[in-house]
LOBA-751875 format. One record per residue (C-alpha): x, y, z. Coordinates in Angstrom, 2 decimals. Layout:
BEGIN
NODE       px       py       pz
NODE        X        Y        Z
...
//
This chain:
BEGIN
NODE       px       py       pz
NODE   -28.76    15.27     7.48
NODE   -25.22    16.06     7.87
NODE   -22.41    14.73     6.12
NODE   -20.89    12.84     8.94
NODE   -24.38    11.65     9.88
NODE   -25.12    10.46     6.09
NODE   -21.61     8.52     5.85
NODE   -22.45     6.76     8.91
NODE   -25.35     5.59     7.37
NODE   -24.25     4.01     4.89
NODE   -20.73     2.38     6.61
NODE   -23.69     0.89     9.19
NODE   -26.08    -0.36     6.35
NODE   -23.05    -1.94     3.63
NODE   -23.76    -4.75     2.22
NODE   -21.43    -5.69     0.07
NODE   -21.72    -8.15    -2.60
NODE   -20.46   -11.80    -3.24
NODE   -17.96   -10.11    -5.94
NODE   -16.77    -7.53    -3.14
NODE   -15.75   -10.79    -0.86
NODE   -13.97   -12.23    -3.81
NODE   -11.71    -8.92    -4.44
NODE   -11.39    -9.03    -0.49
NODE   -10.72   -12.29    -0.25
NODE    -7.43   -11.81    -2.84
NODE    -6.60    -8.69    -0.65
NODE    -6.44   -10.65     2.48
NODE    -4.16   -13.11     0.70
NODE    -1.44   -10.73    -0.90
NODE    -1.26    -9.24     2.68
NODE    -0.18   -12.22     4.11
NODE     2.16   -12.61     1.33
NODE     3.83    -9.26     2.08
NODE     3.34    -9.57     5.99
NODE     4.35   -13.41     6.78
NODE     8.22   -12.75     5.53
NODE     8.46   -10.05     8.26
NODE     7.12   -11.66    10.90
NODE     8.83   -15.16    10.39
NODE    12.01   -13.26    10.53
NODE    12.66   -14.43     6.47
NODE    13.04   -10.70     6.14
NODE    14.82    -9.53     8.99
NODE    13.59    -5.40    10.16
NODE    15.36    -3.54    12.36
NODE    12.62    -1.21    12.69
NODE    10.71    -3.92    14.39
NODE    13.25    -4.95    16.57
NODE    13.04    -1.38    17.95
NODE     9.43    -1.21    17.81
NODE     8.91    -4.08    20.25
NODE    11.14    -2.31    22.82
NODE     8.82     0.01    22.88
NODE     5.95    -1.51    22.49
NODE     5.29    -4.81    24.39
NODE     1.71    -4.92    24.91
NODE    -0.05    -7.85    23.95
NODE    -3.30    -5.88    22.94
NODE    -5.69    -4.77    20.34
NODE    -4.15    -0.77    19.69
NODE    -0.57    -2.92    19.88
NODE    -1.47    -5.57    17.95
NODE    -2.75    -3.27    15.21
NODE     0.49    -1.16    15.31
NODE     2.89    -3.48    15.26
NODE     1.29    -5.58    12.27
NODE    -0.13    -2.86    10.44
NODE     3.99    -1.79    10.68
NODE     4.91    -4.91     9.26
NODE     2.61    -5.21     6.47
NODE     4.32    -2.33     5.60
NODE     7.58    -3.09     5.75
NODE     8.23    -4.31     2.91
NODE     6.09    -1.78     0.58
NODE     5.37    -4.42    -1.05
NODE     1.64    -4.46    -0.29
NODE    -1.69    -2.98    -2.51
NODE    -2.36     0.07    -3.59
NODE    -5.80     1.99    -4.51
NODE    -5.82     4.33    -7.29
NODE    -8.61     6.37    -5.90
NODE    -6.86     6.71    -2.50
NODE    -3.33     7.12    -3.88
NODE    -2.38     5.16    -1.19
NODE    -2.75     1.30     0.35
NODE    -5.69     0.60     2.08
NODE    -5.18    -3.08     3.58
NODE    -2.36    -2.53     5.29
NODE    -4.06    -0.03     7.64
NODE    -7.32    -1.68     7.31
NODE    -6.51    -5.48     7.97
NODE    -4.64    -4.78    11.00
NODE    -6.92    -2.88    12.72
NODE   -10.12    -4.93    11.69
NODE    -7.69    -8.29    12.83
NODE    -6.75    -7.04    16.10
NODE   -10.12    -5.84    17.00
NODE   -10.99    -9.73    15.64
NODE    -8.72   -11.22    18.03
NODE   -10.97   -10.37    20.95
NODE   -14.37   -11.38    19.60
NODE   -14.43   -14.81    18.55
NODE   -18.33   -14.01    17.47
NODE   -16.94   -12.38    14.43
NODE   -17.16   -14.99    11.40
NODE   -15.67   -14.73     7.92
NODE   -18.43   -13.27     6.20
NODE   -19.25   -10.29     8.46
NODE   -15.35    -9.43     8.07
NODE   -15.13    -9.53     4.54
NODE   -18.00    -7.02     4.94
NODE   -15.96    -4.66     7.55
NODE   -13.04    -5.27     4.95
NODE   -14.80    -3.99     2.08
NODE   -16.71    -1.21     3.31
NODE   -12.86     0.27     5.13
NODE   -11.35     0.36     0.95
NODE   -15.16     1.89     0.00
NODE   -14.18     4.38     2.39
NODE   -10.89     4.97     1.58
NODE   -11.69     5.32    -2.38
NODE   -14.27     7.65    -1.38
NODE   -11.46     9.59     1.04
NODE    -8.94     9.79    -1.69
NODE   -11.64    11.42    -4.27
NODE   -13.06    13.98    -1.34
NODE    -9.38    15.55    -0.71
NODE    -8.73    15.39    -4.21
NODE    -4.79    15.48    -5.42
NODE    -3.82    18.76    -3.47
NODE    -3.89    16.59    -0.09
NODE    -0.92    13.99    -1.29
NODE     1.09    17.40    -3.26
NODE     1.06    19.08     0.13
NODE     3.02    16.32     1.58
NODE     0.91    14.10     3.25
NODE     1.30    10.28     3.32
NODE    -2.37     9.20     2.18
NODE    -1.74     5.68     3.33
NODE    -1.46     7.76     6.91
NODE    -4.12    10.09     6.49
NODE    -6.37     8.77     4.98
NODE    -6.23     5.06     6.24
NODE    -6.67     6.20     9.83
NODE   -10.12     7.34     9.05
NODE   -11.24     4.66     6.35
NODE    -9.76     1.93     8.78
NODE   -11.82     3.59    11.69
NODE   -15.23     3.33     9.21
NODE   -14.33    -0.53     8.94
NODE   -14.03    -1.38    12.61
NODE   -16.92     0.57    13.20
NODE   -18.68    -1.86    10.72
NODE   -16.98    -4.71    12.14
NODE   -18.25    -4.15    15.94
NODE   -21.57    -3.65    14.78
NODE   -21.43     0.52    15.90
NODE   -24.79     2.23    15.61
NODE   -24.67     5.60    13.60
NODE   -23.96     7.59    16.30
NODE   -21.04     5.39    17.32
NODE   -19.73     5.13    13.78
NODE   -19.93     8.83    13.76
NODE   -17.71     9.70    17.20
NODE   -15.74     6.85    15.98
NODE   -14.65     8.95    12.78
NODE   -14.49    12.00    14.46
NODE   -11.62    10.80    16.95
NODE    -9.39     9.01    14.26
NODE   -10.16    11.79    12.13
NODE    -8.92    14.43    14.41
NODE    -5.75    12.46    14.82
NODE    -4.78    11.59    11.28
NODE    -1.01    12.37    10.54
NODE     1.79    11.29     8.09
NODE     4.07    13.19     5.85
NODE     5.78    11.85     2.91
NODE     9.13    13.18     4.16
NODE     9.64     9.91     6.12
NODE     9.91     8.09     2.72
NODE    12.56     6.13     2.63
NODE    13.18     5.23     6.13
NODE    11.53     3.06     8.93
NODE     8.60     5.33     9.67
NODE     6.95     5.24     6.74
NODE     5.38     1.28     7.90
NODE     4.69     2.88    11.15
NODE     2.68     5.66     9.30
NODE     0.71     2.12     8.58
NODE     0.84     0.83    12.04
NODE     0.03     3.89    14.03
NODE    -3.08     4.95    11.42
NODE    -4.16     1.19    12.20
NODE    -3.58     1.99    16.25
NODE    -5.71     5.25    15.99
NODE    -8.83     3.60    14.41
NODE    -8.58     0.64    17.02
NODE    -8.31     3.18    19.74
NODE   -11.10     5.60    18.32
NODE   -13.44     2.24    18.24
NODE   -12.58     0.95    22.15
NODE   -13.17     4.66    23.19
NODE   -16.60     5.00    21.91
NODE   -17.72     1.59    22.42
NODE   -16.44     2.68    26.59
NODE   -18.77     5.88    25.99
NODE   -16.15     7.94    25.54
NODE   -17.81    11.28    24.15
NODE   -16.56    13.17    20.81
NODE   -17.99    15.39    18.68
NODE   -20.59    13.31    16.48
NODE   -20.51    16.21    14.10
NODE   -18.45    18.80    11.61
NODE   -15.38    17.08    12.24
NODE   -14.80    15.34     8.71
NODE   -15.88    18.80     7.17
NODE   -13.23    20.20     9.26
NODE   -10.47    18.12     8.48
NODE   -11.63    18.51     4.59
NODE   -11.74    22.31     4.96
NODE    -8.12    22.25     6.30
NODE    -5.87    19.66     4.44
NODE    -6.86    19.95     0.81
NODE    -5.73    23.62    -0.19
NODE    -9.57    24.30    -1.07
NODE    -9.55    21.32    -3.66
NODE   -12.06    19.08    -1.42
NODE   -15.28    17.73    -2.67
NODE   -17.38    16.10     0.07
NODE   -19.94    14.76    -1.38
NODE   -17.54    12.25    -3.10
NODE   -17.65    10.55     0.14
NODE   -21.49     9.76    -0.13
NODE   -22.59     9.90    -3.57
NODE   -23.31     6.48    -5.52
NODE   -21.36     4.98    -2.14
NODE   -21.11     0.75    -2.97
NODE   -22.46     1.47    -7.24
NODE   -19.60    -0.13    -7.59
NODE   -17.85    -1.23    -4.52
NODE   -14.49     0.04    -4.79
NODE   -12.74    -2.87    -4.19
NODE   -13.93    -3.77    -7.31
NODE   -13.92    -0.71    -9.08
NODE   -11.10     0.51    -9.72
NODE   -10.04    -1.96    -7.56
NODE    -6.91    -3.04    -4.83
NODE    -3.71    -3.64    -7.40
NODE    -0.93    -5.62    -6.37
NODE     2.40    -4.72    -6.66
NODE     4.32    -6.78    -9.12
NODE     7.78    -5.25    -7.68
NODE     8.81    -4.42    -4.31
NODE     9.08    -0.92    -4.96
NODE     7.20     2.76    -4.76
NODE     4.48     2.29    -7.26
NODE     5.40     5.51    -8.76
NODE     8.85     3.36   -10.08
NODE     6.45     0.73   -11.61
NODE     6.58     1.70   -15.30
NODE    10.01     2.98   -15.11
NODE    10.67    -0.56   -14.58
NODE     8.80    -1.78   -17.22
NODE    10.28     0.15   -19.95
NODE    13.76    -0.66   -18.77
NODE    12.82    -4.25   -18.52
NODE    11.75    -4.07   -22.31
NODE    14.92    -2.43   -23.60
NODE    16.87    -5.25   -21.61
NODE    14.98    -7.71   -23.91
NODE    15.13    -5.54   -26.92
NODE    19.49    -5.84   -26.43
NODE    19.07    -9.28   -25.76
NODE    17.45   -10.25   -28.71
NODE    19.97    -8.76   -30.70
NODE    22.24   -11.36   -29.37
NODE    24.50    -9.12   -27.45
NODE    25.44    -9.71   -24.26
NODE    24.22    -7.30   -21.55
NODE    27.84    -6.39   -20.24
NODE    28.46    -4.93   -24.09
NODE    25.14    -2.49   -23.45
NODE    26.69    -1.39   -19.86
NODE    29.64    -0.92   -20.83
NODE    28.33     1.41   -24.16
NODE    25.88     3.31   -21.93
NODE    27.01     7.17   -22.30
NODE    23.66     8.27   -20.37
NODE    20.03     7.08   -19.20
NODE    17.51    10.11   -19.33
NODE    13.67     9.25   -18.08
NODE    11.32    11.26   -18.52
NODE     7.55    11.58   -17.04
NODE     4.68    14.21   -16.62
NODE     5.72    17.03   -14.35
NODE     5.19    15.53   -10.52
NODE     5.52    12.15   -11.98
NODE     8.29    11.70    -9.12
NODE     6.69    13.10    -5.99
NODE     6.69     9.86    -4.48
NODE     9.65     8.49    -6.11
NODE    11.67    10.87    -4.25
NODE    15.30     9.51    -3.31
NODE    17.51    10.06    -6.02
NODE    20.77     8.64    -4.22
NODE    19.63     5.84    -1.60
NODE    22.41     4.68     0.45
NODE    20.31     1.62     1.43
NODE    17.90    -0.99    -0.22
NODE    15.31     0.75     1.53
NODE    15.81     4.15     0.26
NODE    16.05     2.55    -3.25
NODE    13.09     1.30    -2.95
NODE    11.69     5.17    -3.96
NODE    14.59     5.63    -6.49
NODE    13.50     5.79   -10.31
NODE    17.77     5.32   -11.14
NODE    18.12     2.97    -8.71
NODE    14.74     0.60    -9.84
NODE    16.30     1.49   -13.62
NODE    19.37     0.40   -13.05
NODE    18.38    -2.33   -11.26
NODE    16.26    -4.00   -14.00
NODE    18.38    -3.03   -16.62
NODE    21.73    -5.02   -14.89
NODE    19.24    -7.73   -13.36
NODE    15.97    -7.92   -15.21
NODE    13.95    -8.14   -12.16
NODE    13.36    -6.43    -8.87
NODE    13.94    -8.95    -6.02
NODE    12.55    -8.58    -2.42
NODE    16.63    -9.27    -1.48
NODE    17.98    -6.27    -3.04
NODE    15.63    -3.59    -1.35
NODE    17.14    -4.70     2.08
NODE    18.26    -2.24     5.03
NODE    21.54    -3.03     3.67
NODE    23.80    -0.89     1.47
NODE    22.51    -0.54    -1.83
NODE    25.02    -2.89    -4.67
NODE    27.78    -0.80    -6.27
NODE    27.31    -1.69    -9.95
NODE    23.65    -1.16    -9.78
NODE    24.92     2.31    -8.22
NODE    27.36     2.88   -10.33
NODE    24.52     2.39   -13.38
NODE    21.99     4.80   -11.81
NODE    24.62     7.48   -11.32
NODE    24.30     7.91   -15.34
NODE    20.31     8.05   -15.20
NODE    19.00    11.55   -15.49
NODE    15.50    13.14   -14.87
NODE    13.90    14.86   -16.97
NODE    10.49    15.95   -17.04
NODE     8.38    16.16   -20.20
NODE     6.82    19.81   -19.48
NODE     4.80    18.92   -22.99
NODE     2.83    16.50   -20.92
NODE    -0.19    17.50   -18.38
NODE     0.81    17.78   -14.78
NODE     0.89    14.55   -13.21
NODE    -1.62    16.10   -10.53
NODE    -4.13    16.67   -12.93
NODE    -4.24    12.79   -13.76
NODE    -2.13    10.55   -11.99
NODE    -3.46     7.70   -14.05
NODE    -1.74     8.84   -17.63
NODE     1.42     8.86   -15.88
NODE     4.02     7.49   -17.89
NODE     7.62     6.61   -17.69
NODE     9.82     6.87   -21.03
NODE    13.53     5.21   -20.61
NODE    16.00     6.55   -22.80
NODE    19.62     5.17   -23.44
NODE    22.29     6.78   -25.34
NODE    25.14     4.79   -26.33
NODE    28.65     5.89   -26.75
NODE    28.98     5.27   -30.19
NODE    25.87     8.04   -31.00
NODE    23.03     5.16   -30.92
NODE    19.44     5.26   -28.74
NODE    17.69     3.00   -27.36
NODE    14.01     4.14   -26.06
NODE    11.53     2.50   -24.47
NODE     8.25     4.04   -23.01
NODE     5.27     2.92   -20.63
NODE     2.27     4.36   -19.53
NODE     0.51     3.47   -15.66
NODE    -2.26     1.64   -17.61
NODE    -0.05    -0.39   -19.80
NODE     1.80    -1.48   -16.54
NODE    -1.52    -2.36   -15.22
NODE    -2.89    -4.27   -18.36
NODE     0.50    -6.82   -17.53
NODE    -0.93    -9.63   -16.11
NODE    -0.60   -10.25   -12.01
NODE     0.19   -13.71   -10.86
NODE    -0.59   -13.81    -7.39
NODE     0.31   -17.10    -6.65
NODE     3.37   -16.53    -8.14
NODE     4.27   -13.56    -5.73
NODE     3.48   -15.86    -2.60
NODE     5.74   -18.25    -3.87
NODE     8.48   -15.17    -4.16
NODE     7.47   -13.99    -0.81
NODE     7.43   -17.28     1.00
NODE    10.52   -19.69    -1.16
NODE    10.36   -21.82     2.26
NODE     6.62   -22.63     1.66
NODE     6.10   -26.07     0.91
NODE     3.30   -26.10    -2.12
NODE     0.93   -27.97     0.42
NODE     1.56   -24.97     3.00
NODE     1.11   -22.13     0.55
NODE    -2.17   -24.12    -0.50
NODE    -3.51   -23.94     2.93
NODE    -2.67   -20.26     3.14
NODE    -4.73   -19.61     0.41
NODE    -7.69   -21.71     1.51
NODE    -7.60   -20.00     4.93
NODE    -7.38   -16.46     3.55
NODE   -10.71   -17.41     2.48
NODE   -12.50   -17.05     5.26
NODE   -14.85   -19.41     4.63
NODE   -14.74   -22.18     7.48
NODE   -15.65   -21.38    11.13
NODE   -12.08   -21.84    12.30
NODE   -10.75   -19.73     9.53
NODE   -10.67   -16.32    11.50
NODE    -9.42   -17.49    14.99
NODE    -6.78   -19.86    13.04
NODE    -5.79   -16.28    11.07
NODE    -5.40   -14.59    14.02
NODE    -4.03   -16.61    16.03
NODE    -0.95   -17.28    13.52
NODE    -0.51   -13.26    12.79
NODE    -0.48   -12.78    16.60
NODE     1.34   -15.76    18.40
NODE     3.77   -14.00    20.79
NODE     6.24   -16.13    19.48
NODE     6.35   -17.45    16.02
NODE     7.59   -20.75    14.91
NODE     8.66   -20.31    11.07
NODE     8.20   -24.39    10.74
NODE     4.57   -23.79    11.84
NODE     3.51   -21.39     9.46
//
């Protein structure tokens, strides 16, 4: 049995467990808490503006693109460790859009299409290996085109043939570089890899013909620098269910994971001032320099160094630094297409990197990545703060607290009923989903 033909097995034959819904079900919520903001208009996106010039459609592929964009827009949605990349916001688009046009789809068989799209990706992310995302490809891009074509596969009920040519055709048009960082196609990296797996399904269920075979291998064989490891895609597949294991982690911050523990440790020194009882305009005014320091590659996706927007600062370790060190929090408001604010500027001009060449590549391991904030003051003093990816993780995520941030116009009654109807577990709770995400025109006092 060939590779393809043994993945397709199992994608057609997951069953995922009552524990894999519940981890879905929390994924399905904290993409509507990212998503809704967009498309009320709370957040206004200029990128989307453009976007539906072009695209006006009202169908599945346009559906897909379009949300899976604004899911995205904020990059504020979940990340998998074993993909280095986020999963639902290529997967939920595609598997909702493809939902909107077969009302025969219930909650439960979703959450299974859901699931089995992050096994996929996990198992994606492990098969390329680290060389894949060094190169300069955006895994979320990639990646997601192909685990988001496994879950509609699983969704329409695609026999293993079908799920086979389904992968082959998303596979051989995955795309997405990392060079759009920073700007309005990164989302659509998101959108587009959502688009492609919708497509890829609707051609093969039409009997569109693809190669059933050696296409996966192919793509392997060519975008990994010889670092790939296929049978990571098969072996143990569902012992645990990814989604559970390492699991979907939810941004805390509205910024490029990769800034996450920066933050923290700049956080803590902004409590360790204050509890001196100085005020926090004496430390600014005494900072001489800010060095941080991190594993070598510990900034590949942190990449923008001086963002002229809230956008590009989004992917700025001195920008996030500054940020929390003047504010003491990272706000959806200040990583707006608007210019970045001068003071927090002026602050990260004074941050330095500095790699710690003592430490292992951070290719080798992104998971001990760490981020170690240094301040020197003018009058010779230091103030140091470091934190590791797993410390950052072991802070504890309060969900409902980020849909309240994402959605301050949410009555508590109306953020309740979100949450009930993320579920999935009524009849109506699909068609009511989609119909909200899709409406052609959306009423913000409805939602």
């Amino acid at each position: 049995m060939t590779l393809t033909q043994s993945l397709a097995k199992l994608i057609v034959s997951s069953s995922p467990s009552s524990a894999a819904h519940e981890a879905a079900r929390e994924g399905l919520l904290d993409f509507l808490a990212v998503t809704l903001p967009v498309l009320r208009g709370d957040f206004p996106d200029a990128g989307l503006n453009s976007l539906h010039q072009v695209y006006r459609a009202d169908d599945p592929p346009t559906r897909a693109l379009l949300l899976g964009y604004v899911g995205h827009a904020l990059d504020f949605d979940d990340f998998h460790p074993d993909f280095r990349g986020h999963p639902s916001v290529v997967i939920l688009p595609a598997l909702l859009a493809l939902a909107s046009q077969r009302p025969e789809i219930n909650g439960g068989h979703f959450l299974d299409a859901y699931v089995t799209g992050v096994e996929m990706s996990g198992r994606l992310g492990l098969a390329v290996g680290s060389q894949h995302y060094t190169l300069g490809f955006h895994n979320t891009a990639t990646l997601g085109t192909i685990a988001a074509a496994a879950a509609c596969a699983r969704l329409v009920n695609a026999t293993e043939r079908q799920t086979a040519v389904i992968l082959g055709i998303a596979t051989t048009q995955s795309a997405g570089l990392r060079a759009q960082f920073g700007s309005d196609v990164k989302p659509l990296h998101a959108g587009l890899a959502a688009q492609t797996a919708v497509i890829a399904t609707q051609l093969t269920l039409a009997g569109f013909h693809g190669q059933p075979d050696n296409v996966l291998d192919s793509f392997l064989s060519t975008y990994c620098a010889g670092q790939q490891q296929p049978q990571k895609l098969i072996s143990g597949w569902g012992t645990p269910w990814r989604i559970i294991s390492p699991g979907l982690e939810f941004k805390p911050y509205p910024t490029c994971a990769g800034t996450h523990s920066a933050a923290d440790a700049a956080r803590a020194l902004r409590h360790e001032w204050l509890q001196t009882g100085n005020g926090m305009d004496a430390l600014i005014a005494a900072i001489e320099r800010i060095d941080v320091s991190f594993p070598p590659g510990g900034d590949i996706a942190a990449s923008v160094r001086k963002p002229n927007t809230g956008v590009e600062a989004r992917f700025s370790l001195e920008y996030v630094i500054a940020a929390c060190l003047l504010r003491g929090e990272l706000r959806l408001e200040d990583f707006s297409p608007a210019p970045v604010e001068t003071d927090i500027a002026a602050l990260a001009e004074k941050v330095a990197r500095c790699p710690d060449f003592s430490a292992p590549p951070d290719e080798q391991n992104p998971a001990a990545r760490f981020h170690q904030v240094t301040v020197f003051l003018r009058d010779g003093s230091v103030l140091q703060q470091r934190f590791t990816r797993q410390q950052s993780l072991a802070i504890p995520f309060d969900l409902p607290a980020k849909l309240r941030a994402c959605l301050p116009n949410f009555t508590g009654a109306k953020r309740m009923e979100l949450v009930a109807l993320s579920r999935l577990e009524n009849r109506d709770s699909l068609p009511r989903l989609v119909d909200m995400l899709f409406a052609k025109q959306i009423n913000a006092a409805s939602l």
